[in-house]
C-alpha positions in Angstrom: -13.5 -9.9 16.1 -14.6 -7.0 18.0 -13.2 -3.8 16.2 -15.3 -3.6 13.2 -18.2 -3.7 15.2 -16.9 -1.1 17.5 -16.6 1.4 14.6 -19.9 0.2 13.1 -21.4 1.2 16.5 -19.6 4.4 17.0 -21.3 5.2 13.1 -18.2 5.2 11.4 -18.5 5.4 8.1 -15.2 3.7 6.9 -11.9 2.0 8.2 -8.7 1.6 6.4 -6.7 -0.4 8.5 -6.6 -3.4 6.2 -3.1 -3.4 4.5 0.4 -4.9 5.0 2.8 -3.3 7.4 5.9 -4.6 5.6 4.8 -4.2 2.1 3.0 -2.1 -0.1 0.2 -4.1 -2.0 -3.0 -5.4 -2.7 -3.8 -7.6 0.9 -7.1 -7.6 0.7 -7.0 -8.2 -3.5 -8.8 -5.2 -4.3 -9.0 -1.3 -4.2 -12.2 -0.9 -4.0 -14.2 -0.1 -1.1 -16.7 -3.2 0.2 -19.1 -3.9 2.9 -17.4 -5.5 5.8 -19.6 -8.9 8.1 -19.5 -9.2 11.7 -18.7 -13.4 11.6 -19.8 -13.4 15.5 -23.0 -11.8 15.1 -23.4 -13.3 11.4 -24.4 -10.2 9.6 -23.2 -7.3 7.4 -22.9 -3.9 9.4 -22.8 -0.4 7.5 -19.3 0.3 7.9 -17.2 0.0 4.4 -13.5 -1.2 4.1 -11.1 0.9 2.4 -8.0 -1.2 1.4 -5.2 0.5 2.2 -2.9 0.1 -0.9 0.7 2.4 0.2 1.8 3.0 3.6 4.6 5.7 3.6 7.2 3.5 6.6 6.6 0.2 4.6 8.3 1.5 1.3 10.9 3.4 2.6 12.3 2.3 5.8 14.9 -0.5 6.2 13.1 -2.7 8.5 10.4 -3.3 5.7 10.8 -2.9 2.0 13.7 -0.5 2.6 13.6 1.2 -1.0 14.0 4.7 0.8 13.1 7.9 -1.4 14.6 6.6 -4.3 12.7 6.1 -8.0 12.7 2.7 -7.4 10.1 3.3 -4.7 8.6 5.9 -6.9 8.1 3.4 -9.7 6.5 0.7 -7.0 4.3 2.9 -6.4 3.2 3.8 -10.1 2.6 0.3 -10.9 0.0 0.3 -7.7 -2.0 3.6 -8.7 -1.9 2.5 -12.3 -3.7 -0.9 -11.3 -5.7 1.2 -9.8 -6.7 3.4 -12.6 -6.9 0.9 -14.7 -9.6 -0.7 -13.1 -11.3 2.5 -11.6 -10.3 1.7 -8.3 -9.4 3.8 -5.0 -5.8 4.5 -4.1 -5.4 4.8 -0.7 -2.3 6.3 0.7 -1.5 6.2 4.2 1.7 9.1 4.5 2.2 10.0 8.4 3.5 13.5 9.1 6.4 12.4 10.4 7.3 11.5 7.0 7.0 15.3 5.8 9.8 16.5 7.5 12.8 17.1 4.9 12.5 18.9 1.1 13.3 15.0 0.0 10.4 13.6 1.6 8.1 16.4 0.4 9.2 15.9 -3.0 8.7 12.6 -2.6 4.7 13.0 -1.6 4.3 15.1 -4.1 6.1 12.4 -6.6 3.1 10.4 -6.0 0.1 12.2 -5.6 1.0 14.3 -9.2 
């Protein structure tokens, strides 16, 4: 209950922590950004959610969705940023370096973000 209020105080603009770890998706419903509330303090505080929609370890590795760097993955993905488009949304991607490493993983980034 604390952490939101933490960043607010610390004058963060904006936190995108708020997606699934074991699936890409819509958790919070949307992809746009929105104010976020303090429920202990009962009030709405400056800082702005960012929905994290893709997370690069949640599509590809075996212990979540386990779809690898394959087109399947690549195609998951589409359907996501199109939603997104369609509706004039934000895409947020969340792609750790560690992820960047081989010419099939760069390829893959750049599958997406083309």
């Amino acid at each position: 209950p604390f952490t939101w209020r933490l960043w607010n105080d610390a004058d963060l603009e904006y936190d995108s922590t708020l997606g699934y770890a074991d699936h890409v998706g819509f958790r919070c419903g949307v992809c746009y950004e929105y104010s976020v509330f303090d429920f202990l303090e009962r009030k709405l505080l400056k800082l702005k959610e960012r929905p994290l929609l893709v997370m690069d370890c949640s599509l590809t590795e075996s212990r979540y969705m386990g779809m690898g760097y394959s087109n399947n993955a690549l195609n998951c993905v589409s359907v996501i940023k199109n939603y997104c488009r369609k509706y004039n949304g934000d895409f947020v991607l969340l792609w750790h370096n560690t992820s960047l490493i081989t010419a099939k993983q760069k390829a893959f980034l750049k599958g997406i973000i083309t």
